[in-house]
C-alpha positions in Angstrom: 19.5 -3.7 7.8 22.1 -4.1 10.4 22.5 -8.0 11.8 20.8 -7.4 15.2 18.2 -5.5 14.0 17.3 -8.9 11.4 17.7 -11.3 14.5 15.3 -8.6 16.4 12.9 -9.3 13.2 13.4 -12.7 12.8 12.9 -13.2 17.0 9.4 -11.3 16.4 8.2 -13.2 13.4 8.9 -16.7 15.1 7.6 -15.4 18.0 4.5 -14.7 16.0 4.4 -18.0 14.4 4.8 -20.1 17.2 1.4 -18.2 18.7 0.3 -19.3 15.4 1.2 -22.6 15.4 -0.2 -22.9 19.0 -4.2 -22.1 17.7 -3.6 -24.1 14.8 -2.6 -27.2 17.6 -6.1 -26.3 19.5 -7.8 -26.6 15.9 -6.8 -29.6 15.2 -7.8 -31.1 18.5 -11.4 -29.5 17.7 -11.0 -27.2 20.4 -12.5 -24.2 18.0 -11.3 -20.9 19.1 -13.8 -18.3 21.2 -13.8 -15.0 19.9 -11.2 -13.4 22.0 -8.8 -16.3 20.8 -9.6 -15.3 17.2 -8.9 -12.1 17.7 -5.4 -13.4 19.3 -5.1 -15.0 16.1 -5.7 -12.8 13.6 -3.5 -10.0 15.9 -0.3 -13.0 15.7 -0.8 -13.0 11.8 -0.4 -9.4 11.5 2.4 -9.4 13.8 4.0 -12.0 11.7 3.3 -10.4 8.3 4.8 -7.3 9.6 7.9 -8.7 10.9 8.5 -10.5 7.4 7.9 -7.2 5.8 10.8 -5.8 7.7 13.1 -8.6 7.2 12.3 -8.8 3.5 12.5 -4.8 2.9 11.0 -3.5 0.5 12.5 -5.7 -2.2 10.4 -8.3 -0.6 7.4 -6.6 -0.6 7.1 -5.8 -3.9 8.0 -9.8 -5.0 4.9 -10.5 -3.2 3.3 -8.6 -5.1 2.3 -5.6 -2.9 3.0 -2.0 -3.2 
């Protein structure tokens, strides 16, 4: 993977996070998520999953245990 192609992933994945990190700031306050934020939610984990897949490769994958 070429270097600005892993910063391109890396950007994504904390991009992803921070969303993340955001809901998980407006669960702790007790503010519980409405569906549609939920749905933001679960869409930001995806997001982040996938962008660790490609920064990881394949080799990364497979030590987590996926195929």
């Amino acid at each position: 993977m070429h270097a600005n192609e892993l910063e391109a992933a890396v950007e994504r994945f904390n991009t992803a996070l921070s969303g993340l990190q955001v809901a998980a700031e407006r669960l702790k306050a007790t503010k519980p998520l409405d569906e549609q934020e939920r749905a933001m939610a679960v869409t930001r984990i995806d997001q982040a999953i996938t962008a660790l897949r490609r920064v990881l490769g394949e080799e990364g994958s497979n030590a987590a245990g996926h195929s």
